[in-house]
C-alpha positions in Angstrom: 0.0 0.0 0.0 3.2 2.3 0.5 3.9 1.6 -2.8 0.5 2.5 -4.1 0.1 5.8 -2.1 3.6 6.6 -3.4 3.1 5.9 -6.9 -0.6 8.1 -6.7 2.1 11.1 -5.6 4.0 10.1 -8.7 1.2 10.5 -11.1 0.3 13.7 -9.6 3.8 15.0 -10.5 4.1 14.0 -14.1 0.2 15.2 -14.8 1.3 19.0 -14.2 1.8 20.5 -17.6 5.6 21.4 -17.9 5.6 17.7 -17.1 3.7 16.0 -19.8 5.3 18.1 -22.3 8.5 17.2 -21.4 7.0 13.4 -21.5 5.7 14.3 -25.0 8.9 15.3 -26.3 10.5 12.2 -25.5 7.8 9.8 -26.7 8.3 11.7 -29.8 12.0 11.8 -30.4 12.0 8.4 -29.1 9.5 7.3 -31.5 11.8 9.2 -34.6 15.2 7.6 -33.2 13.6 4.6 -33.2 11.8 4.5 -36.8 15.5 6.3 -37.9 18.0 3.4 -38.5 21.2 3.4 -36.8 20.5 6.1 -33.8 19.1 4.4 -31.3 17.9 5.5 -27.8 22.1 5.8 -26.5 22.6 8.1 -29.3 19.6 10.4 -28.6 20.0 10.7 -24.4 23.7 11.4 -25.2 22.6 13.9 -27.6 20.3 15.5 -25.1 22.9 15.2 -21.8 24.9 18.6 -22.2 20.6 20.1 -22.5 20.2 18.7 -19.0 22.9 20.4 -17.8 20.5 23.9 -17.5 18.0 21.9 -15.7 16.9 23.3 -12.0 14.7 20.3 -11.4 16.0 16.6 -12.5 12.7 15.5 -12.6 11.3 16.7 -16.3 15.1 15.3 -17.7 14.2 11.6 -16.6 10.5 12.1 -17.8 11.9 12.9 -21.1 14.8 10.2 -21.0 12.2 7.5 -20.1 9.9 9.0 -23.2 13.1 7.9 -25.3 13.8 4.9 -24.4 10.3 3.2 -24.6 9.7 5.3 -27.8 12.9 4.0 -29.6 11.6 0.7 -28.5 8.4 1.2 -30.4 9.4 3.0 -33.5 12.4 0.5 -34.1 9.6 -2.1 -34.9 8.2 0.4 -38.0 11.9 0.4 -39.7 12.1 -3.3 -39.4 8.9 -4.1 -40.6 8.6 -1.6 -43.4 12.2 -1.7 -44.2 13.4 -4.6 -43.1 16.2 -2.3 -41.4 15.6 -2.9 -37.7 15.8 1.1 -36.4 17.9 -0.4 -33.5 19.6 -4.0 -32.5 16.6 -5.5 -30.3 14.5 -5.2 -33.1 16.0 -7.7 -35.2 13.5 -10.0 -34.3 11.1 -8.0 -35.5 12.5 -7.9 -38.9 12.2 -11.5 -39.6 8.7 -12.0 -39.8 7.4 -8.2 -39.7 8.8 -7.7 -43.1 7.6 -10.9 -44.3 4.1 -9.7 -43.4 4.6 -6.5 -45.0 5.9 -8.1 -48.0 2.1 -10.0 -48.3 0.2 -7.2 -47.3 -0.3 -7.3 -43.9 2.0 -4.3 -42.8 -0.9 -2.5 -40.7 -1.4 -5.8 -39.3 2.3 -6.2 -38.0 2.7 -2.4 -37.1 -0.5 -2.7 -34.5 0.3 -5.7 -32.9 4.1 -4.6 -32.2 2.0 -1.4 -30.8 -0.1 -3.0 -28.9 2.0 -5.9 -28.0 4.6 -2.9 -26.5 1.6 -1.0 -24.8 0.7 -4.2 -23.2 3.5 -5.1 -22.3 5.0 -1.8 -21.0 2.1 -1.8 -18.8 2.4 -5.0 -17.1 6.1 -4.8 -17.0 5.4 -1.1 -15.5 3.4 -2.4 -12.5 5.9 -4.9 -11.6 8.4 -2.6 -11.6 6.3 -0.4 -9.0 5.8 -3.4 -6.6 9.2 -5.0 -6.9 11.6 -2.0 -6.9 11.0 -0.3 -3.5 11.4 -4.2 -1.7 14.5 -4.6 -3.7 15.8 -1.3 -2.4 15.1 -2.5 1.0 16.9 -5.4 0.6 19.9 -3.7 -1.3 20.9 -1.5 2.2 22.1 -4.9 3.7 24.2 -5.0 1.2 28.2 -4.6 1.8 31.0 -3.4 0.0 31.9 -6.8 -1.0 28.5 -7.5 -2.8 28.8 -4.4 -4.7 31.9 -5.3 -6.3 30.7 -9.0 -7.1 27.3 -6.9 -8.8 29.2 -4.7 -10.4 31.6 -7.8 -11.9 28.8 -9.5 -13.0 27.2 -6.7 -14.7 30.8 -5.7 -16.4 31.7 -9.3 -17.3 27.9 -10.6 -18.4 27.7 -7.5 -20.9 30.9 -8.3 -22.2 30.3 -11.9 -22.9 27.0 -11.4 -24.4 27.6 -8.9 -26.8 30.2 -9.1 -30.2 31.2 -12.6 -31.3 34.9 -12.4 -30.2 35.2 -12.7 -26.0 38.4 -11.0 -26.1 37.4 -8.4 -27.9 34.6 -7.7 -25.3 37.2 -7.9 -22.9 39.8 -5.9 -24.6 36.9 -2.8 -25.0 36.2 -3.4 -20.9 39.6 -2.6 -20.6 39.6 0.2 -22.2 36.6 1.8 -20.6 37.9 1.1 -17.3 41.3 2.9 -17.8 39.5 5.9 -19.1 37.6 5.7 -15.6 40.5 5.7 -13.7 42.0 9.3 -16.1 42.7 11.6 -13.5 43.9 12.4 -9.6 43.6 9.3 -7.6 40.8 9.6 -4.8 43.1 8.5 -2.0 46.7 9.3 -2.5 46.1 12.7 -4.8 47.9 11.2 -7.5 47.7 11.6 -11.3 47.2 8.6 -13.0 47.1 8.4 -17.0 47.2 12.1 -17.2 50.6 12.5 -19.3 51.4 15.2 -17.3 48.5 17.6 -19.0 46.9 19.8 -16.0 43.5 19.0 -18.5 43.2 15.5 -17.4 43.7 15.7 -14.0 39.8 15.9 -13.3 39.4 13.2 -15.8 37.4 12.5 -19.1 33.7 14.0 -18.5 31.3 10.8 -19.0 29.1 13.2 -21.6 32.1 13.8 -23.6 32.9 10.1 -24.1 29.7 9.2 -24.6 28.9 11.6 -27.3 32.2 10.8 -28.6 31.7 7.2 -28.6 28.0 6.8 -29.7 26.9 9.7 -31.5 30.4 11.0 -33.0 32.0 7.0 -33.5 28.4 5.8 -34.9 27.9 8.7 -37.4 31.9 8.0 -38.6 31.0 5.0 -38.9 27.8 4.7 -40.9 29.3 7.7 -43.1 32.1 5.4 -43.8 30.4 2.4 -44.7 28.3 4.3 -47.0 24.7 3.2 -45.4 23.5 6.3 -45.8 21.3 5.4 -48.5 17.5 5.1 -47.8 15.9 1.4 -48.7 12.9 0.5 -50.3 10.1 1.2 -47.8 6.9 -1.4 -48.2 4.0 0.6 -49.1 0.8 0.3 -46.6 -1.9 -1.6 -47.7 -5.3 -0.1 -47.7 -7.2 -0.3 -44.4 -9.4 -3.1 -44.3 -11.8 -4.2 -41.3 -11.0 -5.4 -38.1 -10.4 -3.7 -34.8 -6.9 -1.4 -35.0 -6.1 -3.0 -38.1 -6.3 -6.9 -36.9 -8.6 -9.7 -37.5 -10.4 -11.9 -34.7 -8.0 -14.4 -35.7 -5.0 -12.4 -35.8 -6.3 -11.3 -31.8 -6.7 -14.6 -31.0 -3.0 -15.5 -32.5 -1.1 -12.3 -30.9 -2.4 -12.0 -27.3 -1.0 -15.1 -25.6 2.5 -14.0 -27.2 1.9 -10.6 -25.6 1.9 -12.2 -22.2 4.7 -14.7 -23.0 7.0 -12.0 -24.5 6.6 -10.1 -21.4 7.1 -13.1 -19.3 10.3 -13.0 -20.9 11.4 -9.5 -21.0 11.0 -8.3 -17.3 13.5 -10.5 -16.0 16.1 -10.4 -18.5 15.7 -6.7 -18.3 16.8 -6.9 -14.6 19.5 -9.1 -14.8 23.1 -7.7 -16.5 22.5 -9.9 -19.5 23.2 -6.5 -21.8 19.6 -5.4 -23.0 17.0 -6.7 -24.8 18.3 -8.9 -27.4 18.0 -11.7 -25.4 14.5 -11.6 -24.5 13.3 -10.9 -27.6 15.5 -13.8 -29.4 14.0 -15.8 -26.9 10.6 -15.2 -27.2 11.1 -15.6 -31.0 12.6 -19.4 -30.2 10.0 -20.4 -28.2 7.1 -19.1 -30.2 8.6 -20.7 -33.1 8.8 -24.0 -31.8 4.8 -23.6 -30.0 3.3 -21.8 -32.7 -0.1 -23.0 -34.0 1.2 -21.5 -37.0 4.9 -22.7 -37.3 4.3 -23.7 -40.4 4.5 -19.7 -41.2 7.8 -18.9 -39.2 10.1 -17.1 -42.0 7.4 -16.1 -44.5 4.9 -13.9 -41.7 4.1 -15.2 -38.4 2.3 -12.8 -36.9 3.7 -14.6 -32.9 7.0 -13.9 -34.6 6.3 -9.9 -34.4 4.0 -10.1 -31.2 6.0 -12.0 -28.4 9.5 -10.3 -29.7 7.9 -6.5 -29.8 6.5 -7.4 -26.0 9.8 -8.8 -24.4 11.6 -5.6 -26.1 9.7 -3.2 -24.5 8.9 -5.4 -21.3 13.0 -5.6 -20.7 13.0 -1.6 -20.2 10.9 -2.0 -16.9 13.2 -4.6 -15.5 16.4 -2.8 -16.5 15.1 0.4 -14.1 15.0 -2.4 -11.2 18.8 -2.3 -10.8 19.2 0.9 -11.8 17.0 2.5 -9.6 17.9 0.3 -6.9 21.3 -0.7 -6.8 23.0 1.7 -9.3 23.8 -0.8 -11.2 23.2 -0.3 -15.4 22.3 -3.9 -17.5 22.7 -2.3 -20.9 25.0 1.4 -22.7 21.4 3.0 -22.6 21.1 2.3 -18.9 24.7 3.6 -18.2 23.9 6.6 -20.3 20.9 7.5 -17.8 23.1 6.4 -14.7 25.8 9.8 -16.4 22.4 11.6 -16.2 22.3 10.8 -12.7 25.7 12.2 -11.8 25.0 15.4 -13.4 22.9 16.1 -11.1 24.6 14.5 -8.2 22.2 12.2 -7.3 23.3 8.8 -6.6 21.0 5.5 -7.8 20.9 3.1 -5.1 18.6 2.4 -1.8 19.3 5.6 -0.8 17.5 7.4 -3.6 13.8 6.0 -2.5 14.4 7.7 1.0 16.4 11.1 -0.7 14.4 11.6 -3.8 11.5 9.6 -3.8 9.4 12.3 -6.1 11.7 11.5 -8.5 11.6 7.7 -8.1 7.7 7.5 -8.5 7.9 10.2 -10.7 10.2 8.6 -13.2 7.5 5.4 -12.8 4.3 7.0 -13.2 5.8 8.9 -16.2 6.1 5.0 -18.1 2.5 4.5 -17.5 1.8 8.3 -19.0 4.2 7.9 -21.8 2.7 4.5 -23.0 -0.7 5.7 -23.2 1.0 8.6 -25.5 3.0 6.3 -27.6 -0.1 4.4 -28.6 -1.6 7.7 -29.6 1.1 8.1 -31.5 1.7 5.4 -33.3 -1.1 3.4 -35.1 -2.8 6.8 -36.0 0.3 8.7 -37.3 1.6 5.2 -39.1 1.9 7.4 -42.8 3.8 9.8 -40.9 6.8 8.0 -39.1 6.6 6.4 -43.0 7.9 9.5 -44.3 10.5 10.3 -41.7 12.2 7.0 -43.4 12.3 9.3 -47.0 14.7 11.7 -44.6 18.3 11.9 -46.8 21.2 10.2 -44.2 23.8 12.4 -45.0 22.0 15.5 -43.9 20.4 13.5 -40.8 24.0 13.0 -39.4 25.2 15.7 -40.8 23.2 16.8 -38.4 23.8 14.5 -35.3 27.7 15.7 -35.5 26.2 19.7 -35.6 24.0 19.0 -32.9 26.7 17.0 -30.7 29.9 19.5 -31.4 27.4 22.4 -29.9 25.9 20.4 -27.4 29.3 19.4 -26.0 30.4 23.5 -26.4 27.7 24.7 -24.6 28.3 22.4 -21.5 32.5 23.7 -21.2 32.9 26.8 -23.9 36.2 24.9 -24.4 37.6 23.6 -28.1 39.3 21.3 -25.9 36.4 19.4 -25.0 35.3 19.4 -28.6 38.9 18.1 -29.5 38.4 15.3 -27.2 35.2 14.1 -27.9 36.0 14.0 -31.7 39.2 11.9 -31.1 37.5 9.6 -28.8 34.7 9.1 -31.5 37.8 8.5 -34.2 38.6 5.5 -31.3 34.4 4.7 -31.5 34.8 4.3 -35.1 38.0 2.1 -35.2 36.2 -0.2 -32.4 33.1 -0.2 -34.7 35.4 -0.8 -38.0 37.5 -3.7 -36.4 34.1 -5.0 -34.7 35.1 -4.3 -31.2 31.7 -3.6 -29.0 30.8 -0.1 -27.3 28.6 -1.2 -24.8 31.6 -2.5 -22.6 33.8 0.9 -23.1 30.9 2.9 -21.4 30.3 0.5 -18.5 33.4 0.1 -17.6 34.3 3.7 -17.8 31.2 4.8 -15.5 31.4 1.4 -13.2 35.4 1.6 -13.1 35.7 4.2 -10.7 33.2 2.9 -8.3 34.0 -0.6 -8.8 37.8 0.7 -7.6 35.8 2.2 -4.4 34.3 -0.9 -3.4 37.3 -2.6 -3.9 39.3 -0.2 -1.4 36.4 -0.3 1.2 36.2 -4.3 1.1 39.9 -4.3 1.3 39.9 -1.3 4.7 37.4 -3.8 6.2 39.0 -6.7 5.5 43.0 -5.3 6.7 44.0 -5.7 3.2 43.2 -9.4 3.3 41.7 -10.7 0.2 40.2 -13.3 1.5 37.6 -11.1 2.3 35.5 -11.4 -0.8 35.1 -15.0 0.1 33.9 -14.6 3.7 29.9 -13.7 2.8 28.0 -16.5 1.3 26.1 -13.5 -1.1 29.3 -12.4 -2.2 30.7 -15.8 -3.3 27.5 -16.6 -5.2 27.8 -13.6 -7.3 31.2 -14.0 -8.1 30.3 -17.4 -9.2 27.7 -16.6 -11.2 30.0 -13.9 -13.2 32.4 -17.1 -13.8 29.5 -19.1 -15.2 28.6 -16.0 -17.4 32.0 -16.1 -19.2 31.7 -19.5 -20.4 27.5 -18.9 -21.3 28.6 -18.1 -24.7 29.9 -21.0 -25.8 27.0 -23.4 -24.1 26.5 -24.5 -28.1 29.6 -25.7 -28.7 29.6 -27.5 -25.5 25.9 -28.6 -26.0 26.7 -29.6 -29.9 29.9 -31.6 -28.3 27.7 -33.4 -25.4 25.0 -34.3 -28.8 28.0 -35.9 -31.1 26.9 -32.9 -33.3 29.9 -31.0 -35.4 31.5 -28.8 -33.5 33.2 -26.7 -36.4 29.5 -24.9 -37.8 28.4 -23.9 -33.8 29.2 -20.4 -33.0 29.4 -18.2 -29.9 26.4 -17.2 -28.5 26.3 -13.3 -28.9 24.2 -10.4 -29.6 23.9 -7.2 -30.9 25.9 -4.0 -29.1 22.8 -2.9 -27.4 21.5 0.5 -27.9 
């Protein structure tokens, strides 16, 4: 009931009017990042970071970052579909069978049930969130220094097992993030420490300025590189034909159980470190697959194919807030991008923040009810529109991006120097990209390297420098365990295809996308 009365106070912060614009303008942008291919939801919130910056009030920022998130979520599911060009890496699933439908003339039919599939689940994965995040928070202040450092080494090593097909790539990039953490004066002893003697790095690399640099400066390199910055052939829309929101009775009947099982899926995966949503959602696509009715359809249109995927995409954004929220702890880049946002306004995620900021807590919740309801608005009415935001020519659109991101990053500092910096490290984002390194790593570990250096130090003080310590609480040794098992998950088909007297040359590493 705490929970309840404190989510009511939520909803009547977000329904003031400053409050729901700001959640309109991020279910919008959301929504055009998402339909856009290649800028997802990192891109954008990096974008927006040095805007936050002349904020009074942190509350309307995380409105609008939450608008982003679920909205790139939705409109990623029009660009695969239509284009067959998922809009952002957890819609890949999507793009199987949406596309397929499009391509026999059921493109309304795919677009609404990914709508409503997401709205569904959004809403359910929403309430959980409300019930299970203030418990967790409760149980996260018995927490000690040396189960924050076995989190935070789960969450750093999971991510980087999960994503890119080479694990030593993933751990090279981890590296590398956490040595650009550690740029600066040391915290104890005063002393510089990769600073090369320049007075400018003593303070260290400002996480806005790598971000930008590595997502929105490295990714726009890189597309402009590749020379994808030529629009593809959008499916045209069928006529609208009968049914309610575009869908048949038996196309209802076919979608909702996948709505519930896609969700089913997402919400957990979301709150563990397992590096986003393409997990879920490739998941979800398995298990429909091998249940459907309509199997027989799975690679030419299966409308469970669009529905289950679309609902444990937008499902896993609920759960990622649990940890987030409640531990400090970011699952995904996108998550780590909002946990920057944090520190700009020095607040600190964690158990603390439901007794020192609650309004913004419940806030922040209520808002992904709010902005749900908008995106729904927005979508299945407004279909023709987000069509012809795909018609947008690239090379002005991140021509654009690298405008919008050089004065963004000049208006925080008024220093070239920052600009200087933020353009080399996106020349590093670019190589990384070229030679298939992943980002996602680089960013934890640069925003979890610090602290995960703090927790070391206070486990150590407790402990009289014995490090034996981290093996003393039962907790502790469980999560370290677990991290362990996560660094040989990805090659659980090769040891499966050994154990089955299958070949083991043609069975590859389990891996993802470089989640958005």
């Amino acid at each position: 009931m705490s929970s309840f009365a404190e989510l009511l106070g939520g909803f009547g912060t977000i329904l003031s009017p400053e409050n729901l614009l700001f959640a309109v303008i991020g279910v919008t942008l959301g929504t055009l990042v998402g339909v856009l291919p290649g800028i997802g939801p990192a891109v954008t919130i990096a974008l927006l970071l040095p805007v936050t910056y002349n904020f009074d009030d942190p509350i309307p920022a995380f409105i609008m970052f939450a608008g982003i998130y679920y909205g790139a979520m939705y409109g990623g599911s029009t660009t695969s579909i239509l284009l067959n060009t998922p809009g952002e890496s957890a819609s890949v699933a999507t793009a199987i069978e949406g596309h397929e439908m499009a391509k026999r003339g059921q493109a309304r039919a795919a677009l609404a049930t990914a709508a409503i599939g997401s709205f569904v689940a959004a809403l359910i994965s929403t309430v959980l969130l409300a019930l299970v995040a203030k418990p967790v928070a409760g149980i996260a202040i018995s927490f000690r220094a040396t189960d924050y450092f076995a989190l935070m080494i789960l969450a750093l090593v999971t991510v980087t097992s999960l994503v890119g097909r080479s694990l030593v790539r993933g751990l090279a990039s981890l590296l590398l993030g956490i040595s650009i953490g550690f740029i600066g004066l040391d915290g104890v002893s005063g002393e510089p420490r990769f600073t090369f003697d320049s007075p400018m790095l003593f303070n260290g690399i400002d996480s806005v300025l790598l971000i930008i640099g590595l997502f929105a400066i490295g990714e726009t390199l890189y597309v402009l590189v590749k020379g994808r910055t030529r629009p593809g052939s959008v499916t045209p829309l069928e006529p609208a034909s009968g049914g309610f929101t575009w869908l048949s009775r038996n196309q209802w009947q076919r979608s909702w159980a996948p709505w519930l099982r896609g969700t089913a899926f997402g919400f957990p995966f979301g709150v563990l470190p397992s590096g986003g949503a393409e997990l879920p959602t490739f998941l979800s696509y398995s298990y429909e697959k091998q249940r459907s009715r309509g199997r027989k359809e799975f690679g030419k249109g299966a409308i469970e194919g669009v529905a289950g995927p679309e609902a444990a995409n937008n499902a896993s954004f609920s759960g990622v807030l649990v940890p987030l929220l409640t531990l400090g702890l970011p699952t995904s880049a996108t998550a780590a991008v909002m946990l920057a946002a944090f520190k700009i306004f020095n607040l600190q995620p964690g158990p603390q923040l439901f007794d020192k900021s609650p309004d913004l807590v419940w806030a922040l919740i209520a808002s992904l009810f709010i902005g749900n309801v908008m995106l729904l608005a927005l979508n299945l009415p407004l279909i023709r529109l987000w069509v012809k935001v795909l018609e947008i020519p690239r090379p002005l659109l991140y021509a654009g991006i690298l405008v919008f991101a050089t004065l963004g990053i000049y208006s925080v500092s008024g220093a070239i120097t920052d600009i200087l910096i933020a353009y080399a490290i996106g020349v590093v984002g670019f190589l990384m990209r070229q030679f298939d390194f992943p980002i996602a790593p680089t960013i934890l570990g640069a925003i979890l390297g610090p602290e995960l250096e703090d927790q070391f130090r206070r486990a150590l003080s407790i402990g009289n420098g014995d490090l034996t310590v981290f093996l003393h609480r039962p907790l502790t040794v469980a999560i370290l365990a677990l991290a362990l098992l996560a660094l040989l998950l990805p090659y659980a088909p090769k040891v499966v295809a050994r154990l089955r007297g299958r070949p083991v040359e043609g069975t590859t590493k389990l891996a993802f996308a470089d989640e958005d």
